[in-house]
Residue, then its C-alpha position, 0 to 999 in steps of 0.5 A: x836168338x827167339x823172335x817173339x809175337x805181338x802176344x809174345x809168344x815164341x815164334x822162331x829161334x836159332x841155337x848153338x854151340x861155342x866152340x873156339x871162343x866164338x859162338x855159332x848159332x848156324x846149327x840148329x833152327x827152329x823157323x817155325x811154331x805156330x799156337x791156336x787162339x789159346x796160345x796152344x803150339x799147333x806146329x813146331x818145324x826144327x831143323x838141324x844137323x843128323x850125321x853130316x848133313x843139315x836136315x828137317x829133324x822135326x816137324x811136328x802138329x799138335x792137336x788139342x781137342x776132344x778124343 
C-alpha cells in the first residue's frame, strides 16, 4: 500500500504476505524515504521481522555528490 508525494514520489509503503486466504501487510514497513530536489532517495527506514522479533532491519542515507 505505497503513499505517494505530490510529485508522486514514493513516500512510505507497507507489504506482505498471504497466508490462510487473507493477506497481512503488518509485517514489513517502510515509513520513511526521503529524496533531494532532484528526487535522488537521501533516506530510506525499512522495518520488519529479524528472527521473532519486529525490529529497524534498515536505515539507510544516501549521498549524491562529488567524491
Amino acid at each position: 500500500m505505497p503513499l505517494n508525494s505530490a510529485l508522486n514520489r514514493l513516500k512510505a509503503a507497507s507489504y506482505g504476505e498471504r497466508s490462510g486466504g487473507a493477506w497481512n501487510f503488518g509485517k514489513y514497513k517502510v515509513p520513511e524515504i526521503s529524496y533531494d530536489y532532484n528526487g535522488n532517495i537521501t533516506r530510506l527506514v525499512r522495518y520488519g521481522f529479524c528472527g521473532q522479533s519486529y525490529t529497524c532491519i534498515d536505515s539507510l542515507n544516501y549521498y549524491c555528490g562529488n567524491f
